[in-house]
N, CA, C and O atoms as a Tinker XYZ file with bonds, in Angstrom:
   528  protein
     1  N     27.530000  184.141000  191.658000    73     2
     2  CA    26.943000  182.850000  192.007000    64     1     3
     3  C     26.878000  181.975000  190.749000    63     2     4     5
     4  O     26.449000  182.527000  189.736000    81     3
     5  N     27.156000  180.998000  190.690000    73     3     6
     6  CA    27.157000  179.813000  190.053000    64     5     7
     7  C     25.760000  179.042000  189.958000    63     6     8     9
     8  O     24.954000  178.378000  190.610000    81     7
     9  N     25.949000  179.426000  189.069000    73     7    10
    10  CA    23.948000  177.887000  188.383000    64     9    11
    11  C     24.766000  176.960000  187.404000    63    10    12    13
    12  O     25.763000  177.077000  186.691000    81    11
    13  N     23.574000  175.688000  187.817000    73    11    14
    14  CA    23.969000  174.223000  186.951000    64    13    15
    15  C     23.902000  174.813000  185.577000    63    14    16    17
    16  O     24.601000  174.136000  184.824000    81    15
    17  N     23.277000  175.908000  184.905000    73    15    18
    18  CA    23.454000  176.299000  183.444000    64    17    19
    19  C     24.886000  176.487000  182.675000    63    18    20    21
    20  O     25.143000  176.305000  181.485000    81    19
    21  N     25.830000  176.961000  183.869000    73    19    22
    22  CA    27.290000  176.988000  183.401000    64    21    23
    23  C     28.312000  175.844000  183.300000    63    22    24    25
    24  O     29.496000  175.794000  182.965000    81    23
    25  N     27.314000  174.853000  183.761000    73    23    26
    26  CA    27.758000  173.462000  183.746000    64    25    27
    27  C     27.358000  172.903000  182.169000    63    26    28    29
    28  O     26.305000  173.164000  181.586000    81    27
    29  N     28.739000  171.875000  181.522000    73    27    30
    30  CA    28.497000  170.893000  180.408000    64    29    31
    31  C     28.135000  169.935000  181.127000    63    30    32    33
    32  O     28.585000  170.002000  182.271000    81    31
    33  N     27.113000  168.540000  180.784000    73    31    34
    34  CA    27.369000  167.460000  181.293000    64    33    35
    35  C     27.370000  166.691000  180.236000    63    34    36    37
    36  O     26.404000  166.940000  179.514000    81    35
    37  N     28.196000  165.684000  179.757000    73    35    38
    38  CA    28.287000  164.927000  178.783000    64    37    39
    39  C     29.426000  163.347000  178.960000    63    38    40    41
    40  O     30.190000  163.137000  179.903000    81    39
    41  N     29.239000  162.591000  177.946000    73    39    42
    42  CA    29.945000  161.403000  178.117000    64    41    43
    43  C     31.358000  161.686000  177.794000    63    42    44    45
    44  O     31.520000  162.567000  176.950000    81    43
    45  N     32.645000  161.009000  178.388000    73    43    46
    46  CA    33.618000  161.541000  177.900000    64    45    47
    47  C     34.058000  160.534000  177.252000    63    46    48    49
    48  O     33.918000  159.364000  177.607000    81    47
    49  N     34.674000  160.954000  176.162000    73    47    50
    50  CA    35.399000  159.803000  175.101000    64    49    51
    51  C     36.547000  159.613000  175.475000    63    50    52    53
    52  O     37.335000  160.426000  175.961000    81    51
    53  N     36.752000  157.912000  175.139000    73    51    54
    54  CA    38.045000  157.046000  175.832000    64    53    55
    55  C     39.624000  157.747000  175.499000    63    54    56    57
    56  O     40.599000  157.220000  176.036000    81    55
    57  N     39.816000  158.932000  174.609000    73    55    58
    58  CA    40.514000  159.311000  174.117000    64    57    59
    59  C     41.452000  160.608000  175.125000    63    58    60    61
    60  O     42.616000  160.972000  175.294000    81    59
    61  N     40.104000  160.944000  175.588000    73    59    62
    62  CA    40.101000  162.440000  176.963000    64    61    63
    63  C     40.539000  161.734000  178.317000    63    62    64    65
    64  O     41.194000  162.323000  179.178000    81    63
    65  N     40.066000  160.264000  178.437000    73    63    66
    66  CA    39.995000  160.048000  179.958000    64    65    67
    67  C     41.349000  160.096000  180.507000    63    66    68    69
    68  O     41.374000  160.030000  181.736000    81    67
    69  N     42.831000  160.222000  179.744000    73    67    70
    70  CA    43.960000  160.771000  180.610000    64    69    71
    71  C     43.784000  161.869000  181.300000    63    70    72    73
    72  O     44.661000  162.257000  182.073000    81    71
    73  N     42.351000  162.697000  181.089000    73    71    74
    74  CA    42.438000  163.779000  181.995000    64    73    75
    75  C     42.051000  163.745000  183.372000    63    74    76    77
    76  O     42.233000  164.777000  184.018000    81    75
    77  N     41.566000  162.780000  183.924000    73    75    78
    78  CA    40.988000  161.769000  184.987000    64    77    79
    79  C     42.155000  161.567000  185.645000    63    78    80    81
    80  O     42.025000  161.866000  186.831000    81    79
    81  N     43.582000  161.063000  185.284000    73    79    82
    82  CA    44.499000  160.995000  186.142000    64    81    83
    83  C     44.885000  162.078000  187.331000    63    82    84    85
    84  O     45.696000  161.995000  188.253000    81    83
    85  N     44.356000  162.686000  187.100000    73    83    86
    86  CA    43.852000  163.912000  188.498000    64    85    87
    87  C     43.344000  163.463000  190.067000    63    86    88    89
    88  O     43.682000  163.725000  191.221000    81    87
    89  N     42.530000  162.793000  189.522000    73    87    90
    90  CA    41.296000  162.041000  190.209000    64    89    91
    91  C     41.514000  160.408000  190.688000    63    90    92    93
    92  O     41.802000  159.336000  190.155000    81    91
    93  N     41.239000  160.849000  191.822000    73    91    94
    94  CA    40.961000  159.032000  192.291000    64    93    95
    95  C     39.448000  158.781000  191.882000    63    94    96    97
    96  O     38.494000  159.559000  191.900000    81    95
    97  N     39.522000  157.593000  191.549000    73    95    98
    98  CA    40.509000  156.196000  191.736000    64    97    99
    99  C     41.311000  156.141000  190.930000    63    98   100   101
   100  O     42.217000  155.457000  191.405000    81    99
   101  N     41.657000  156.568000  189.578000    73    99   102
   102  CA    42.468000  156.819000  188.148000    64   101   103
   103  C     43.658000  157.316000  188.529000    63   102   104   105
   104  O     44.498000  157.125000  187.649000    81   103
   105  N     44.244000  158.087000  189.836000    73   103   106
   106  CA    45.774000  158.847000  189.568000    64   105   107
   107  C     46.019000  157.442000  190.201000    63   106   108   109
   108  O     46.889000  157.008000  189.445000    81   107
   109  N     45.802000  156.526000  191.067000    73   107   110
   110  CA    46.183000  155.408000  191.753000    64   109   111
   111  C     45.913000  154.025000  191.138000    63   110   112   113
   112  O     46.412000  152.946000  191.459000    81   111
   113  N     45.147000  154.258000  190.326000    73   111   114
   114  CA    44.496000  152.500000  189.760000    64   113   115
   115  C     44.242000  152.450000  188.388000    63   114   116   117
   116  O     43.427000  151.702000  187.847000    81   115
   117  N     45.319000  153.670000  187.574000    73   115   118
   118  CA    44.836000  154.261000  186.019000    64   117   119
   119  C     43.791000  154.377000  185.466000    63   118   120   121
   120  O     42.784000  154.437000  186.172000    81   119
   121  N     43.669000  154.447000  184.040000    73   119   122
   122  CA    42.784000  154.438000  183.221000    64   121   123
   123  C     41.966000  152.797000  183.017000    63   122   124   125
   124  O     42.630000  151.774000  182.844000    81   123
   125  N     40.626000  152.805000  183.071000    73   123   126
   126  CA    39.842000  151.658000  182.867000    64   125   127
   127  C     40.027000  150.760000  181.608000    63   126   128   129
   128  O     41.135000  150.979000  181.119000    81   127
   129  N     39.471000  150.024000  181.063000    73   127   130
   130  CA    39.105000  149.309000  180.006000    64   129   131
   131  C     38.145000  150.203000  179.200000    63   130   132   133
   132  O     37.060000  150.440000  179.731000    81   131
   133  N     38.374000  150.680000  178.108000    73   131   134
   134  CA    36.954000  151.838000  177.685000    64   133   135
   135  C     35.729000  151.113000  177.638000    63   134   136   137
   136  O     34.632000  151.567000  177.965000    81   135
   137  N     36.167000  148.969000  176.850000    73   135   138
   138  CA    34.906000  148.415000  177.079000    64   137   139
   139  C     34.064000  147.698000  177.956000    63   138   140   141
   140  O     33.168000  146.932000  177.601000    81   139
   141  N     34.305000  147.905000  178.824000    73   139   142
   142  CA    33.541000  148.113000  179.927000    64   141   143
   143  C     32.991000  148.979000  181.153000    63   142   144   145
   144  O     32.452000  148.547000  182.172000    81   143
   145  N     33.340000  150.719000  180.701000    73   143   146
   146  CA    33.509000  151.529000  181.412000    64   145   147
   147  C     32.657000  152.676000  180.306000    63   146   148   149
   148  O     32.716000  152.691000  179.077000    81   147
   149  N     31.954000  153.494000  181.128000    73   147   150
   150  CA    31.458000  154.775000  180.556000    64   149   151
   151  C     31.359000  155.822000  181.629000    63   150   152   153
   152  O     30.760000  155.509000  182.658000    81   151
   153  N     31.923000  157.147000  181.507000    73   151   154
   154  CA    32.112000  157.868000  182.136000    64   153   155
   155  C     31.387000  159.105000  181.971000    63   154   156   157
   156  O     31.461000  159.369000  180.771000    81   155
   157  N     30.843000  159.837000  182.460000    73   155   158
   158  CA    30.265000  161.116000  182.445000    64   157   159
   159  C     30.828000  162.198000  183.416000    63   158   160   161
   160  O     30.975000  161.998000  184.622000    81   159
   161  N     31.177000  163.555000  182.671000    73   159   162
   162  CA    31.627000  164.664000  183.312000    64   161   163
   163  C     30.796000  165.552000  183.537000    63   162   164   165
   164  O     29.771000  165.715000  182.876000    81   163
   165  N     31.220000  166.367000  184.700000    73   163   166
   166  CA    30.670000  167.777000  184.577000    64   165   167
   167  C     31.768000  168.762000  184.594000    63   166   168   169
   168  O     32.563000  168.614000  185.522000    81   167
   169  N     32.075000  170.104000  183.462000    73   167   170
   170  CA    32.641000  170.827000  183.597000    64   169   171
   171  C     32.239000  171.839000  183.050000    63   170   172   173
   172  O     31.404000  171.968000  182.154000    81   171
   173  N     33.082000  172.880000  183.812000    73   171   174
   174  CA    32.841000  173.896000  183.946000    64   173   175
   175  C     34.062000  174.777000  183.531000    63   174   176   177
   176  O     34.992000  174.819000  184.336000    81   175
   177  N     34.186000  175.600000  182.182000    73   175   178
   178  CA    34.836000  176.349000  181.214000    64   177   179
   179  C     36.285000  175.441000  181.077000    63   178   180   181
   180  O     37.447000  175.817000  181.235000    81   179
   181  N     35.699000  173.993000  180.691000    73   179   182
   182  CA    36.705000  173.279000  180.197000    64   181   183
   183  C     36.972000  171.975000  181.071000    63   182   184   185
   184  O     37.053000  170.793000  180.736000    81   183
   185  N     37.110000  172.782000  182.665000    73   183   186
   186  CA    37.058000  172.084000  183.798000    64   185   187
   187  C     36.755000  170.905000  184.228000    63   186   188   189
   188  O     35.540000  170.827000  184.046000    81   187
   189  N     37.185000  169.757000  184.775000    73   187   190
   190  CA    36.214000  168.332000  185.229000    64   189   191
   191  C     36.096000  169.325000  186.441000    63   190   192   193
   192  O     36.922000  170.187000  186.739000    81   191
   193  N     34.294000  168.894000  187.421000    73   191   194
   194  CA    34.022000  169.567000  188.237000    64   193   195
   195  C     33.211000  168.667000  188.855000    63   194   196   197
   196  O     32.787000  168.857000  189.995000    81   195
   197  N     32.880000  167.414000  188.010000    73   195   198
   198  CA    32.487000  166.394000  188.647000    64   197   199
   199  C     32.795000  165.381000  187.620000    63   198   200   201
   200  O     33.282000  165.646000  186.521000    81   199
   201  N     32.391000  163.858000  188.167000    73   199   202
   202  CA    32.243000  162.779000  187.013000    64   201   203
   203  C     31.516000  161.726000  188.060000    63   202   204   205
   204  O     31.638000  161.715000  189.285000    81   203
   205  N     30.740000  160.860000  187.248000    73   203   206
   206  CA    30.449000  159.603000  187.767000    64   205   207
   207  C     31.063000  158.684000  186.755000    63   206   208   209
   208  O     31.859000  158.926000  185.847000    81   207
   209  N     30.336000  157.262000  187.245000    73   207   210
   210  CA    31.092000  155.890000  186.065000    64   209   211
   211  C     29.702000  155.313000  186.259000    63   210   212   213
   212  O     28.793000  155.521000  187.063000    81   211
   213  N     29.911000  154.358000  185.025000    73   211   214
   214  CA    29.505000  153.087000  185.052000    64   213   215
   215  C     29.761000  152.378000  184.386000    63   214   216   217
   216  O     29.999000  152.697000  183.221000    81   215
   217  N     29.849000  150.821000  184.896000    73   215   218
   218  CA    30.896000  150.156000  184.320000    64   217   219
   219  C     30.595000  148.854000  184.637000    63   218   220   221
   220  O     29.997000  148.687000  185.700000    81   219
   221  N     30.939000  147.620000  183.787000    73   219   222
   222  CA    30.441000  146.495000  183.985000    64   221   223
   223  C     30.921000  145.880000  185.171000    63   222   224   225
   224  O     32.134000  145.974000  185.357000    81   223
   225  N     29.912000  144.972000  186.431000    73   223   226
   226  CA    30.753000  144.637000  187.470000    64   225   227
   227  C     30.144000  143.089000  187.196000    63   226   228   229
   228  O     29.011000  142.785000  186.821000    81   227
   229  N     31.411000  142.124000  187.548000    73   227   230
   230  CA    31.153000  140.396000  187.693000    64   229   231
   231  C     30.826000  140.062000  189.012000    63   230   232   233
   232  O     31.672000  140.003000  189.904000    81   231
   233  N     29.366000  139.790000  189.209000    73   231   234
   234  CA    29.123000  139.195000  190.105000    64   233   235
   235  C     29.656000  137.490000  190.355000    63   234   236   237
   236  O     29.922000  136.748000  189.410000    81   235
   237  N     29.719000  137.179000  191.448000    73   235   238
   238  CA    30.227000  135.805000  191.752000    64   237   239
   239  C     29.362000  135.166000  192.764000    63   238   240   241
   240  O     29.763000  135.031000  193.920000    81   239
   241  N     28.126000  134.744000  192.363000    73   239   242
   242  CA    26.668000  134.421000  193.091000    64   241   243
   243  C     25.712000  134.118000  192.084000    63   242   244   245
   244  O     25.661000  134.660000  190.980000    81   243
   245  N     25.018000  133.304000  192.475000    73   243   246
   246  CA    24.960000  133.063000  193.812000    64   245   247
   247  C     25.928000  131.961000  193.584000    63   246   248   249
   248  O     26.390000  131.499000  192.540000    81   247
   249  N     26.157000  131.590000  195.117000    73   247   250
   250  CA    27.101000  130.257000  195.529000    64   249   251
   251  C     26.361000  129.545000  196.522000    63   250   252   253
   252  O     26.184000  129.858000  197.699000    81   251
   253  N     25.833000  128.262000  195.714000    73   251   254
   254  CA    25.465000  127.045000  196.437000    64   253   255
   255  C     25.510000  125.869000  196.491000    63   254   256   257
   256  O     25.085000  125.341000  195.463000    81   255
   257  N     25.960000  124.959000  197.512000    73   255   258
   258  CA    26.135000  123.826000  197.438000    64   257   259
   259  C     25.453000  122.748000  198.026000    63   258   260   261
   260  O     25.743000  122.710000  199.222000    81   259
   261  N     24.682000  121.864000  197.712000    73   259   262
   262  CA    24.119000  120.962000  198.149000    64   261   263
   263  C     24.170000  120.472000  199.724000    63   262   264   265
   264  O     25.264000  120.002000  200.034000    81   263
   265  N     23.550000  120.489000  200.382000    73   263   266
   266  CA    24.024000  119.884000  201.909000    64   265   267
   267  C     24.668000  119.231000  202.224000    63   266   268   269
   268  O     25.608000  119.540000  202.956000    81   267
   269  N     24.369000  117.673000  201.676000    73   267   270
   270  CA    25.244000  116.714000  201.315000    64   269   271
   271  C     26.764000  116.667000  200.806000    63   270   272   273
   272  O     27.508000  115.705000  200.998000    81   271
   273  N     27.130000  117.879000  200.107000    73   271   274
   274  CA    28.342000  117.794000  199.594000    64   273   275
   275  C     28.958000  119.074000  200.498000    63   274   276   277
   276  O     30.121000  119.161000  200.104000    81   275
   277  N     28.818000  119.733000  201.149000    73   275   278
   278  CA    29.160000  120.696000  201.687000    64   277   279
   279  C     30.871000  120.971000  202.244000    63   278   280   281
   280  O     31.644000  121.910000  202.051000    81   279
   281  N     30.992000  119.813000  202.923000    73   279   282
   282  CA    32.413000  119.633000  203.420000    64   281   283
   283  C     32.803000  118.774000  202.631000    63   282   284   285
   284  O     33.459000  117.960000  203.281000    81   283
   285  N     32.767000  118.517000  201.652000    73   283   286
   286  CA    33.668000  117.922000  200.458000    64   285   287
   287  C     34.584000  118.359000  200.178000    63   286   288   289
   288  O     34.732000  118.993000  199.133000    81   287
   289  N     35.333000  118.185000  200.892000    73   287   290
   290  CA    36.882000  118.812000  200.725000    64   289   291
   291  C     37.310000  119.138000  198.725000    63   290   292   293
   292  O     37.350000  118.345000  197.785000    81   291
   293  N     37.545000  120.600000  198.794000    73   291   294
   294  CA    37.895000  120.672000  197.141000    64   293   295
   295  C     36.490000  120.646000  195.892000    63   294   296   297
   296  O     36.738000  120.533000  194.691000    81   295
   297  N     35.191000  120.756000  196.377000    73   295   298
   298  CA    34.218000  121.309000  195.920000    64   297   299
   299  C     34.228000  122.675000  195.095000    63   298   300   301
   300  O     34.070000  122.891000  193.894000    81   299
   301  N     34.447000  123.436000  196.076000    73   299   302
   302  CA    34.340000  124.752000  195.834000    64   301   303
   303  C     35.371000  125.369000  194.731000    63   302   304   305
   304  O     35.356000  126.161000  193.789000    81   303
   305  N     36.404000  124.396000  195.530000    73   303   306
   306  CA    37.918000  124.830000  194.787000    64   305   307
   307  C     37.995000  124.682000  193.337000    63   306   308   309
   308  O     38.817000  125.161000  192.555000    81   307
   309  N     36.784000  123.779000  193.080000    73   307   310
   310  CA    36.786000  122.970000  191.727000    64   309   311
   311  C     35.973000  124.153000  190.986000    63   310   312   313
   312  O     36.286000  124.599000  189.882000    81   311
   313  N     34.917000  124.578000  191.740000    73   311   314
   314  CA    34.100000  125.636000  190.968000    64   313   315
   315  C     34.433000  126.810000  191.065000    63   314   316   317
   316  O     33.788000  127.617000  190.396000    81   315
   317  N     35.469000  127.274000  191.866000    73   315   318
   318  CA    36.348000  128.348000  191.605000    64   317   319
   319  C     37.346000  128.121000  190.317000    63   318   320   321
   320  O     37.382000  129.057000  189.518000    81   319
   321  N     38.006000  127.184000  190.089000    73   319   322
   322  CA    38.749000  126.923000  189.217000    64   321   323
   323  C     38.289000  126.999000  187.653000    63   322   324   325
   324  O     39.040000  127.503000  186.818000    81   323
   325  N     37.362000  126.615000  187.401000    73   323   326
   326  CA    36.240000  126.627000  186.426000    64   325   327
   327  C     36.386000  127.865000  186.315000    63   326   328   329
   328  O     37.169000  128.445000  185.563000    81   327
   329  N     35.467000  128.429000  187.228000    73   327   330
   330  CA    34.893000  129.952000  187.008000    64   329   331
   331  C     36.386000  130.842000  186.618000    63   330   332   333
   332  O     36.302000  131.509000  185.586000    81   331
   333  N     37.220000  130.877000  187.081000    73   331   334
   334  CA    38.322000  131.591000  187.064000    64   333   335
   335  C     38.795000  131.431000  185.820000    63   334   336   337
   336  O     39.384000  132.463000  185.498000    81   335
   337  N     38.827000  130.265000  184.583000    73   335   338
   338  CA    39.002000  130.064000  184.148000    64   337   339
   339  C     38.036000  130.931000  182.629000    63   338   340   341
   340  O     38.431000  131.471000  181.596000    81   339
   341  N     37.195000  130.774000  182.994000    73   339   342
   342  CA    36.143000  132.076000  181.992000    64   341   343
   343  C     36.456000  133.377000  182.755000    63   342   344   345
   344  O     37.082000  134.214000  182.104000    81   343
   345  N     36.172000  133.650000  183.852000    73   343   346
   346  CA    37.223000  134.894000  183.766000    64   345   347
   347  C     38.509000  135.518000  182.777000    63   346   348   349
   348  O     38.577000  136.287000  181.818000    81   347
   349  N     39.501000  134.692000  183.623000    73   347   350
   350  CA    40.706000  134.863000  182.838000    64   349   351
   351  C     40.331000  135.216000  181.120000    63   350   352   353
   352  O     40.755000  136.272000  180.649000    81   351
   353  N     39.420000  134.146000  180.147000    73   351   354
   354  CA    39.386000  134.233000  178.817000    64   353   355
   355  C     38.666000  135.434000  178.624000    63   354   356   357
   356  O     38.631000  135.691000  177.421000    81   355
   357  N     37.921000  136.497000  179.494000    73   355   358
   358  CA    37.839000  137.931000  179.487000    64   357   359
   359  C     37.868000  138.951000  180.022000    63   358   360   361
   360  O     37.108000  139.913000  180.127000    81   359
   361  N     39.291000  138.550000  180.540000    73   359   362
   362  CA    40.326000  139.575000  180.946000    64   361   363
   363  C     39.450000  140.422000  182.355000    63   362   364   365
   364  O     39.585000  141.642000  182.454000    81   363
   365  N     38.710000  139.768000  183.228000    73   363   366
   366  CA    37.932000  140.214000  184.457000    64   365   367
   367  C     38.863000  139.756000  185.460000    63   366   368   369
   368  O     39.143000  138.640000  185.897000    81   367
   369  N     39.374000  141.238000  185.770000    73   367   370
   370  CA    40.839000  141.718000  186.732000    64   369   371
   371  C     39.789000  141.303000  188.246000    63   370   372   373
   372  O     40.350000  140.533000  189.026000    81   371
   373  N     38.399000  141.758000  188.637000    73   371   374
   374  CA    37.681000  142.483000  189.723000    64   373   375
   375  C     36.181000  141.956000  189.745000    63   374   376   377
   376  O     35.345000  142.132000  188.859000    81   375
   377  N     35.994000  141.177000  191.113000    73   375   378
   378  CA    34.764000  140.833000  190.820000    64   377   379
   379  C     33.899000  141.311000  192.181000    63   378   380   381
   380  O     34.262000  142.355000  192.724000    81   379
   381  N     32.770000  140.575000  192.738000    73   379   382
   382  CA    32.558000  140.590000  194.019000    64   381   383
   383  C     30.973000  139.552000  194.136000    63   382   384   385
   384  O     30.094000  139.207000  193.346000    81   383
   385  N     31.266000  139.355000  195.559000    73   383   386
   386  CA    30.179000  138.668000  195.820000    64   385   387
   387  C     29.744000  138.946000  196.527000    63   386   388   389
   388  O     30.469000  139.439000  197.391000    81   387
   389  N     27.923000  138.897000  196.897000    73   387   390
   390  CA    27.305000  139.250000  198.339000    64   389   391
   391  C     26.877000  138.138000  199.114000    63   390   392   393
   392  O     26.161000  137.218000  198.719000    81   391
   393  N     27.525000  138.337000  200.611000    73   391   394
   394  CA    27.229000  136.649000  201.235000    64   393   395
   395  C     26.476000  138.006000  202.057000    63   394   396   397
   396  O     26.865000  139.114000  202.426000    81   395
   397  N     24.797000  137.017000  202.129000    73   395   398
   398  CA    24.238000  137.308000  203.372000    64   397   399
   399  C     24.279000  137.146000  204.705000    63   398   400   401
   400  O     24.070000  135.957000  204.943000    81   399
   401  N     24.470000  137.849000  205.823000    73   399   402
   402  CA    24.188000  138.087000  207.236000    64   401   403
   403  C     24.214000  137.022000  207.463000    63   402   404   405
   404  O     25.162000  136.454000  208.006000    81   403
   405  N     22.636000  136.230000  206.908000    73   403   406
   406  CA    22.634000  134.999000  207.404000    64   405   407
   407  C     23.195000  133.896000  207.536000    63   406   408   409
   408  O     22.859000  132.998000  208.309000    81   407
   409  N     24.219000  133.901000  206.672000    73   407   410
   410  CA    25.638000  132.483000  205.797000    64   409   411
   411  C     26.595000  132.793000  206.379000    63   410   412   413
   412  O     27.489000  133.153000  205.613000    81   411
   413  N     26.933000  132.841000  207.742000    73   411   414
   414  CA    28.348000  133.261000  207.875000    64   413   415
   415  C     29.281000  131.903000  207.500000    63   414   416   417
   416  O     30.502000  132.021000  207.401000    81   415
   417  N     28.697000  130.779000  207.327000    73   415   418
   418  CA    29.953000  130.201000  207.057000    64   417   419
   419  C     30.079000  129.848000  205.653000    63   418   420   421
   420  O     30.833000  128.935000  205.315000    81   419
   421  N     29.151000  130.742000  204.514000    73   419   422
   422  CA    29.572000  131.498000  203.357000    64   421   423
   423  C     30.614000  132.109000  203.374000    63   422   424   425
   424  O     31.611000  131.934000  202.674000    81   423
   425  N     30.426000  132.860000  204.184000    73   423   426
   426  CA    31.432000  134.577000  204.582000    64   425   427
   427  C     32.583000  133.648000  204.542000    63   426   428   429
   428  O     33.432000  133.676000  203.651000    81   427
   429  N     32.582000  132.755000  205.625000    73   427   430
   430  CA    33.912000  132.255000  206.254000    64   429   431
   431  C     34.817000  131.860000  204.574000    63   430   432   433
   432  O     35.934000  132.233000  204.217000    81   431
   433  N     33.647000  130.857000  203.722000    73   431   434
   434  CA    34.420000  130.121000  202.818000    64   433   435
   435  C     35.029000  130.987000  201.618000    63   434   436   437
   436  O     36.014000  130.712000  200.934000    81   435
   437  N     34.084000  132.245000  201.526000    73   435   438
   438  CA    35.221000  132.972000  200.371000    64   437   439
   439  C     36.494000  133.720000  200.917000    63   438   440   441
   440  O     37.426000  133.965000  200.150000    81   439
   441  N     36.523000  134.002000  201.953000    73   439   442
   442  CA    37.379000  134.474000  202.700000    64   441   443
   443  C     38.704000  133.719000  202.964000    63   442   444   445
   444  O     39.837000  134.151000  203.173000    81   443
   445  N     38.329000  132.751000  202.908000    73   443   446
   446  CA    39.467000  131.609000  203.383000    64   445   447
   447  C     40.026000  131.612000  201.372000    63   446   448   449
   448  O     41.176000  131.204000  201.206000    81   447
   449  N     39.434000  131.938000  200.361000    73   447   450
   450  CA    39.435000  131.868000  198.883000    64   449   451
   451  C     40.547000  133.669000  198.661000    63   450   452   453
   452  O     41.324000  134.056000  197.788000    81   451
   453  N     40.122000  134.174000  199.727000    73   451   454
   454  CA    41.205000  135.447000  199.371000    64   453   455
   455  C     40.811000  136.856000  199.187000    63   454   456   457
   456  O     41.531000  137.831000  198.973000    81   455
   457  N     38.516000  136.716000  199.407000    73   455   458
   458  CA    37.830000  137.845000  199.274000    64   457   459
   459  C     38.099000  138.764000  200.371000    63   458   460   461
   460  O     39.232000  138.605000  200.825000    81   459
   461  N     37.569000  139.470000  200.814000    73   459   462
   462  CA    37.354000  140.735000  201.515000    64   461   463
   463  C     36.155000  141.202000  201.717000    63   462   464   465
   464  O     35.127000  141.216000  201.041000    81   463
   465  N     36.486000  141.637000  202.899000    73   463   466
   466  CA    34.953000  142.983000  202.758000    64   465   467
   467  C     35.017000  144.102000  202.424000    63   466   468   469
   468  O     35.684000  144.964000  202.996000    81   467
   469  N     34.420000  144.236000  201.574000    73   467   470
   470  CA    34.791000  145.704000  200.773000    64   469   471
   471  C     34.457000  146.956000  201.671000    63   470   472   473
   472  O     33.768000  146.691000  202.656000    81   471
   473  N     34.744000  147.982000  201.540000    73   471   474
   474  CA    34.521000  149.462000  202.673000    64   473   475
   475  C     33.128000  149.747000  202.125000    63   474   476   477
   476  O     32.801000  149.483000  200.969000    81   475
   477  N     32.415000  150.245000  202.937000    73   475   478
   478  CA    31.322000  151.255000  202.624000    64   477   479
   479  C     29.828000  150.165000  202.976000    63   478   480   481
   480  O     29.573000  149.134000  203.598000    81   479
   481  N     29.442000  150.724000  202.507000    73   479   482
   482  CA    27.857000  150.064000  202.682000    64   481   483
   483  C     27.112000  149.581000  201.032000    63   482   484   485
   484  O     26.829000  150.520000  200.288000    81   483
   485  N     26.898000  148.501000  200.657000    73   483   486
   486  CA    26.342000  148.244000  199.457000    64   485   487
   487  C     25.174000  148.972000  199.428000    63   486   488   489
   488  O     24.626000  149.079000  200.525000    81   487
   489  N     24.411000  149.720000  198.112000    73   487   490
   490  CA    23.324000  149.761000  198.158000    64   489   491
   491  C     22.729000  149.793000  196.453000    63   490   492   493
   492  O     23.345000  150.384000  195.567000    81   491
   493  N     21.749000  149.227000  196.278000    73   491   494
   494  CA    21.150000  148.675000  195.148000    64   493   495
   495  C     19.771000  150.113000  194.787000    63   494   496   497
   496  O     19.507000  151.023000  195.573000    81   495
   497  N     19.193000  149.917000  193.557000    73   495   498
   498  CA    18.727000  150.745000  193.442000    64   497   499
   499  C     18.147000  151.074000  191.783000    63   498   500   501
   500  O     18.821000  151.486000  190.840000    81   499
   501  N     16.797000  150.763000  191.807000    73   499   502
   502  CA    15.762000  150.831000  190.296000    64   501   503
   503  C     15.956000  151.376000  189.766000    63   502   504   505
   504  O     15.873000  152.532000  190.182000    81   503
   505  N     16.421000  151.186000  188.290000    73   503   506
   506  CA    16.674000  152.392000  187.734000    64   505   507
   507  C     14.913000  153.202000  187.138000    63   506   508   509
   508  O     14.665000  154.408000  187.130000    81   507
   509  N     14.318000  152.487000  186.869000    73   507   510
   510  CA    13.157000  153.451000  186.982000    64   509   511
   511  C     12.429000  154.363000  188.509000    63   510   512   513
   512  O     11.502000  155.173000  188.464000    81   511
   513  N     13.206000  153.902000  189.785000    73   511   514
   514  CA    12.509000  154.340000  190.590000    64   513   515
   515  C     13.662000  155.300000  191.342000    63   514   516   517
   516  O     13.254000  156.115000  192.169000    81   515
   517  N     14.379000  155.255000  191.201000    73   515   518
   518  CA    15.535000  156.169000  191.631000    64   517   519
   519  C     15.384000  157.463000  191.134000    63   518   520   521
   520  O     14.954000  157.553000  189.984000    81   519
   521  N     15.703000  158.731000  191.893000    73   519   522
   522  CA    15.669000  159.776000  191.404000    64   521   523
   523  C     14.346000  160.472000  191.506000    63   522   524   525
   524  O     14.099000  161.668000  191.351000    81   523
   525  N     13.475000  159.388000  191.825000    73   523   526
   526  CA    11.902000  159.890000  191.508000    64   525   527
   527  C     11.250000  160.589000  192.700000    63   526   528
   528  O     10.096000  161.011000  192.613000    81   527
């Protein structure tokens, strides 16, 4: 039988993480940016046997526009353009935004911009109260 004692858990250095190409998301979407990415393993007599990440994510929110200007044709487009534009100058491939339930014709307008709904279920979470 196996106990967590035979387990290492530690950070892995940007140097090791070709060993990750094993593993999705990395055999399909490579190796990360090291600066913005930190990775932790678990292995076992050498072994990866687990890993998590964490890693910087660009939110794109909130998004609001005045009532008045709402259907202003090319508003948005303008503050997408902007924004994309500081993107681009640091190299932020991946972003995301949360449109609430309530905004569907939020939903509608990034969508029509080229977003998606991402799979799974979002969920947020304290880092002092998590785990506890």
């Amino acid at each position: 039988m196996q106990t967590a004692t035979d387990l290492q858990i530690r950070q892995l250095p940007p140097e090791e993480w070709p060993r990750l190409l094993a593993f999705e998301p990395f055999a399909s979407g490579g190796i990360p940016p090291a600066e913005h990415w930190r990775i932790l393993v678990a292995e076992e007599a050498g072994q990866i046997v687990g890993f998590t990440c964490l890693y910087t994510a660009v939110h794109f929110e909130p998004i609001w526009i005045d009532p008045s200007h709402r259907h202003q044709p090319g508003l948005f487009a303008e503050l997408w353009r902007a924004s994309k534009t500081i993107l681009d100058e640091y190299g932020v491939q991946l972003l995301f935004v949360q449109v609430p339930d309530t905004l569907p014709q939020q939903k509608r307008l990034v969508e029509r911009f080229g977003f998606v709904a991402a799979p799974g279920q979002l969920y947020i979470g304290e880092v002092e109260k998590v785990g506890v």
